[in-house]
C-alpha positions, 0 to 999 in steps of 0.5 A, spaced: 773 384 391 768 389 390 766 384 383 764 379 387 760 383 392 754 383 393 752 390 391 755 389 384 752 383 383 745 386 385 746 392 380 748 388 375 741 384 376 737 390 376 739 392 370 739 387 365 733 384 370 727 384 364 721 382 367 719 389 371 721 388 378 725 394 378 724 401 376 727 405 370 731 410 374 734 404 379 736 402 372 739 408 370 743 409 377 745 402 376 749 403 370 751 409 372 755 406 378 757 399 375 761 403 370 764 406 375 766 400 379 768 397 371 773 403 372 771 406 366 769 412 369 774 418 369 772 421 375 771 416 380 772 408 382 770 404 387 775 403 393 778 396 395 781 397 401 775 402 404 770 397 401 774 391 404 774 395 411 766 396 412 765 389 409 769 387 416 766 392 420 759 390 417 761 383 420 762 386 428 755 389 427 749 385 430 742 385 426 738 386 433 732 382 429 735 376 426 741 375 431 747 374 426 751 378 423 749 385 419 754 383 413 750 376 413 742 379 413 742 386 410 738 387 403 741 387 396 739 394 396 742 396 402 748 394 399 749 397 394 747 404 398 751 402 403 757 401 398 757 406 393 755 412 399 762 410 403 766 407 398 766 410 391 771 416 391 774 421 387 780 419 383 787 422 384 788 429 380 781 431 381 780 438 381 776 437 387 782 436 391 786 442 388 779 446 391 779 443 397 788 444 399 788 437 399 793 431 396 789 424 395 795 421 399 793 426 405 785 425 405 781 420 399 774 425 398 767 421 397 764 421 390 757 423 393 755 428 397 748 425 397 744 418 398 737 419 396 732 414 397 725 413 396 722 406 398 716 404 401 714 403 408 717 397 412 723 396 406 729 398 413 730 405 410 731 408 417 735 402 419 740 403 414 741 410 414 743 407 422 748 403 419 752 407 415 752 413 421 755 407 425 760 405 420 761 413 418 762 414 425 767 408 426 771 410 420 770 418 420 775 424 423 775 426 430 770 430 433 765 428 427 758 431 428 752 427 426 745 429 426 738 426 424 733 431 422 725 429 420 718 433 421 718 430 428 723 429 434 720 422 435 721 420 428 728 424 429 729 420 434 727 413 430 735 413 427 738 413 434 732 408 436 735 404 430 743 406 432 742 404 439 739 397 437 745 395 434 750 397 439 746 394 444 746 388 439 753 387 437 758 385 444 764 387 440 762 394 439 759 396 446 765 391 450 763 394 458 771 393 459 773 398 453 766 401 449 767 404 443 761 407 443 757 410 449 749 411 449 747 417 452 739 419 453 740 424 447 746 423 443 750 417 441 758 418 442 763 414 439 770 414 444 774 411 439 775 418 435 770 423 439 764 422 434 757 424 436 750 423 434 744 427 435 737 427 433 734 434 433 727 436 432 725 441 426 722 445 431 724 446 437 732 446 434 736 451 432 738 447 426 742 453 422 747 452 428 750 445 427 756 443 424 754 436 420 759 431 417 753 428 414 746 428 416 740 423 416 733 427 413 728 422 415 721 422 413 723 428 409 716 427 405 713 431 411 718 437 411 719 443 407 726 444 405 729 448 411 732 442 415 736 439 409 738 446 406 740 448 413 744 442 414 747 442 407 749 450 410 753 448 414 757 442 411 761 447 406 767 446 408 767 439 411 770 435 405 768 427 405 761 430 407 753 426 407 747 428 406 742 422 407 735 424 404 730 418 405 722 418 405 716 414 402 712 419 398 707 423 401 700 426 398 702 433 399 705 436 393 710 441 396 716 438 400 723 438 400 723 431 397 719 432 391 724 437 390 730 432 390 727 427 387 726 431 381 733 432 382 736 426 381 731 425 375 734 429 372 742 427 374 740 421 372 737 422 365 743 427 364 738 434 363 743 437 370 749 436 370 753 435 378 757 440 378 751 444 379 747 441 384 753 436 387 754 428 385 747 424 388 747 416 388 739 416 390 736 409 389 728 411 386 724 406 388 717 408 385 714 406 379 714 407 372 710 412 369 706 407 366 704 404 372 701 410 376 695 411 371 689 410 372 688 403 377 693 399 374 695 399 380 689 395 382 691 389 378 699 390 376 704 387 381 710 391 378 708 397 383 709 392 388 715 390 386 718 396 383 717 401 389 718 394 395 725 391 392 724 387 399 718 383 396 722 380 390 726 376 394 721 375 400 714 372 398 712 374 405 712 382 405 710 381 398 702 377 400 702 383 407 702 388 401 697 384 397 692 384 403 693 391 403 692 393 396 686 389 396 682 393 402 685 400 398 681 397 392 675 396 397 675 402 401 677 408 398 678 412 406 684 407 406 687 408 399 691 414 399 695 410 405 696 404 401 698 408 394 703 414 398 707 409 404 706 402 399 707 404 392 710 411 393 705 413 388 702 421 390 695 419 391 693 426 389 696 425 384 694 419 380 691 424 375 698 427 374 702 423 369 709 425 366 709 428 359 715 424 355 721 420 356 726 424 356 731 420 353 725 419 348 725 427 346 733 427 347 733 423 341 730 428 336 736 432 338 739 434 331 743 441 329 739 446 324 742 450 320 740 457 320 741 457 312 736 450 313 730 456 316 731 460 308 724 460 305 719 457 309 713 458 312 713 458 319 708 459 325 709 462 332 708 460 339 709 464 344 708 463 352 709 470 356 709 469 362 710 474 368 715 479 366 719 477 373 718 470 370 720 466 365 718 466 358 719 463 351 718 463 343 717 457 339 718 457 332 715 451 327 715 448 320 714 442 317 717 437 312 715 430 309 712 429 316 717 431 320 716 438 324 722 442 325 723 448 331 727 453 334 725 454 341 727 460 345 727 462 352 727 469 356 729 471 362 730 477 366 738 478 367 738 480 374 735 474 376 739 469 373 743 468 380 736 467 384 733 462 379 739 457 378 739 456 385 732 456 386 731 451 380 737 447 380 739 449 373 745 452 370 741 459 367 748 462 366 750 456 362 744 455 358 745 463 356 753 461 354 750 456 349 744 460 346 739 457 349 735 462 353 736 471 353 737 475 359 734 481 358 732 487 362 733 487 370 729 485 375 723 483 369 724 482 362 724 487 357 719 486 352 722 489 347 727 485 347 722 479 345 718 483 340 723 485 336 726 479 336 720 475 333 720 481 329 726 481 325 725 472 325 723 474 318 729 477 317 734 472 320 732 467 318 729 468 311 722 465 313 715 467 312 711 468 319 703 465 317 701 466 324 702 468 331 699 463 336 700 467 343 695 466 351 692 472 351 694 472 359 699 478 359 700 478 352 695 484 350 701 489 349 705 485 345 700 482 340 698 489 339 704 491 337 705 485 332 698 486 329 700 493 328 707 490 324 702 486 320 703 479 323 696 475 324 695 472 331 691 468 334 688 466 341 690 460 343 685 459 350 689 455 355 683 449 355 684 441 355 679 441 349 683 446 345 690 443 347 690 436 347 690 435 339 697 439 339 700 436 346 698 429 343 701 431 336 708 434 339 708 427 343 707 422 337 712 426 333 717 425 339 716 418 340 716 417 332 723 420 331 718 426 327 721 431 330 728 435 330 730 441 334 737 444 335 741 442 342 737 446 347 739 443 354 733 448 357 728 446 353 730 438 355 729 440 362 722 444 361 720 437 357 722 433 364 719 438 369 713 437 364 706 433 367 701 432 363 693 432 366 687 430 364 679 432 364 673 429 365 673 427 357 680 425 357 683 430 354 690 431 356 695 438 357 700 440 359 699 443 366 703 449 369 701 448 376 702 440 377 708 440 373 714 439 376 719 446 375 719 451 368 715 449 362 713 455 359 718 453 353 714 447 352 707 451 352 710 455 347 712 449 342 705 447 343 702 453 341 706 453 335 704 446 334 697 449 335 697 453 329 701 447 324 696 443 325 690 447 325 694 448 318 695 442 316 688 440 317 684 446 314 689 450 309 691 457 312 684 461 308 679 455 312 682 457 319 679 462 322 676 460 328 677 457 334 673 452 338 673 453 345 
């Protein structure tokens, strides 16, 4: 049944569709649930009965606007959210059960715990998130608590709104001799099971109080992460719970959805892993990359299409978005509105471009021996960051055209637990795996980095040409290895100075010149990493704009620094460095 739905017919279209209508992290959802629906997932499957009862429930239900039956009117998008939110579930003898007290015969556990959804304006994002609590409502457990929160209670309030219209709309749902839902002036009862629905306000409600079995974060563009993390508090011991994050893009450069967002980005291209941060099924329409440079926006309808699913099939919405690029183009004062809610591109951030694709650098993965190092002539790159902060230690050398390197990263050790939850990232399993040190307490203990840079040599059987390092937070340490007898340069942290080496680390990745060993830290610095430009165009890799911890990345470009200048002067030439 579920193969002849809907929703797998649309994921199967948006992954193999070829002309640009469909953005690339939509793609890589798409695959992801339709091996799940093939059956070929070990850990979950779509499930027939459960996808069988909402489609029915779906036919009970009115669309307010176009008077026929959801299950005829909703979008091919909105079904597969609708359908991998409430419909895949985790297979019998996963360990989930076992860490909940339950038997699959007694409960069926929810795969995904959130549904992220960035789409642009006018696309029924808040309709649909009304449509799954109703069915949530219908189908959950007595007593079931549900809440919208959003920056606003009036935009809170958009979701009961959108509830209110389709229970109003549907007779067999709000029959007046036996009602399955009562409408109250601020929540939403179903009577069926005792459920509720609540909007609240961000402001002037005590969110941490609440009990949610699933929640609707709207508009969360305009909000900073308590609301979602308070509700996500308090749904630690409800099994078959939801999170619902939706948002168009907002200029502003720090809220909770640019943080999920990149969350997802990142499951998605397999640098996170869900066992660290929960299972997300998030439908990312924005534009590629590629697309949000410069003005091609102006003039390229893929940004339409990639960030409006709507407009593929509706001509109508498409020529409305048209008419409204177009005044952008003219008028600068509308431009922002347009970018952000239209084509969910950060306006601010038009200058701001993703450095690689990950699944490029994945690519260069490769294991080096330790042997393999023995005799060569190798230059460091070092990027000590704020002693409580991250920092790290890059290694190169070169070989027939292609660069070879060992990259290391440092962290303080009584931080560990701080940093993974604020950052999202597993830092006691990247240190099981070698690819980061914990060292020192609450700061990093220098000493510890400077002698293993100091004993490379040694370990590896290489010789150190140069030492390349920013001279912020650096003096002490760079002392200490001039006075071991390292040569070092100063690498200014200027565009004009590192735009050759972050274009030549680029250029080797995307040609396969490159090889480093395993290191999944160092793929999540790539990802985080944002790339900006001056006026001269020259581009680097931006610490503020980039989207969590570089420095591994900034280490590798400062040792490419060193290469290159080699590589174009010979090491006796090079002395000086242009600022």
């Amino acid at each position: 049944m579920v193969h002849d739905g809907r929703a797998y017919k649309y994921a199967q279209w948006a992954l193999n569709e070829t002309d640009g209508m469909v953005p690339h992290y939509v793609k890589l959802q798409a695959k992801k649930w339709i091996d799940i629906a093939d059956d070929t997932n070990a850990d979950a499957y779509v499930d027939e009965k459960e996808y069988e009862k909402i489609c029915n429930l779906l036919k009970l239900m009115v669309h307010p606007d176009v008077h026929c039956s959801i299950y005829d009117a909703m979008e091919d998008y909105a079904w597969l959210l609708i359908t991998a939110t409430l419909c895949t579930m985790w297979r019998e003898g996963s360990e989930i059960y076992d860490d909940n007290n339950v038997s699959f015969a007694s409960c069926k556990i929810r795969y995904y715990t959130t549904a992220l959804l960035e789409i642009s304006r006018k696309n029924h994002k808040t309709f649909y998130c009304a449509v799954i609590i109703i069915l949530l409502m219908l189908t959950g457990v007595g007593f079931g608590r549900y809440f919208s929160v959003a920056p606003t209670l009036a935009q809170s309030s958009e979701v009961k709104l959108a509830v209110r219209k389709i229970l109003k709309s549907s007779p067999l749902l709000v029959d007046e001799e036996d009602p399955a839902f009562k409408i109250l002036r601020s929540e939403v009862t179903c009577n069926i099971n005792e459920s509720n629905f609540t909007p609240l306000a961000y402001s002037n409600d005590n969110l941490d109080s609440r009990l949610a079995n699933a929640f609707v974060a709207d508009e969360a563009g305009g909000m900073d992460s308590y609301p979602v993390e308070a509700m996500r508090s308090s749904q630690i011991e409800i099994i078959n719970n939801l999170g619902m994050v939706i948002s168009t893009q907002y200029p502003n450069d720090d809220n909770v959805f640019i943080d999920e967002v990149d969350i997802a980005k990142k499951l998605l291209d397999g640098v996170l892993e869900s066992e660290d941060v929960g299972t997300y099924f998030s439908l990312l329409y924005e534009p590629d990359d590629e697309l949000k440079t410069g003005e091609t926006w102006q003039k390229d309808d893929r940004c339409i299409y990639q960030s409006n699913p709507i407009a593929v099939e509706k001509k109508a919405v498409y020529k409305n978005i048209v008419k409204k690029r177009t005044s952008a183009i003219l008028y600068e004062n509308k431009r922002e509105n347009y970018l952000c809610k239209h084509n969910n591109i950060r306006y601010k951030g038009l200058g701001v471009e993703g450095y690689i694709d990950i699944q490029k650098v994945k690519l260069c993965r490769d294991e080096i021996e330790k042997e393999w190092w023995q005799g060569r002539k190798v230059w460091i790159g070092l990027d000590l960051s704020l002693s409580e902060d991250n920092t790290a230690v890059a290694m190169v050398t070169e070989e027939d055209g292609i660069i070879y390197t060992k990259v290391l990263g440092f962290l303080p050790d009584g931080r560990v637990e701080y940093k993974t939850n604020k950052e999202h990232v597993n830092y006691k399993r990247c240190i099981d795996h070698g690819d980061c040190i914990a060292c020192g307490d609450e700061v990093i203990d220098y000493r510890i980095v400077e002698n293993i840079v100091m004993t490379l040599e040694e370990e590896y059987g290489v010789t150190i040409m140069q030492i390349g390092y920013d001279k912020w937070n650096a003096i002490s340490s760079v002392q200490k290895f001039e006075a071991a007898g390292y040569e070092c340069v100063e690498i200014k942290q200027h565009s004009s100075v590192l735009h050759a080496p972050t274009k030549l680390l680029k250029e080797q990745l995307l040609s396969k010149e490159f090889v480093y060993n395993s290191n999944r830290l160092l793929e999540i610095n790539f990802q985080n990493a944002r790339c900006t430009e001056d006026t001269n165009l020259n581009k680097y890799v931006n610490k503020k704009k980039s989207a969590g911890k570089v420095d591994m990345v900034v280490s590798l470009i400062n040792a490419m620094y060193l290469l290159q200048q080699y590589m174009l002067y010979g090491v006796d030439d090079f002395s000086v460095q242009t600022a």
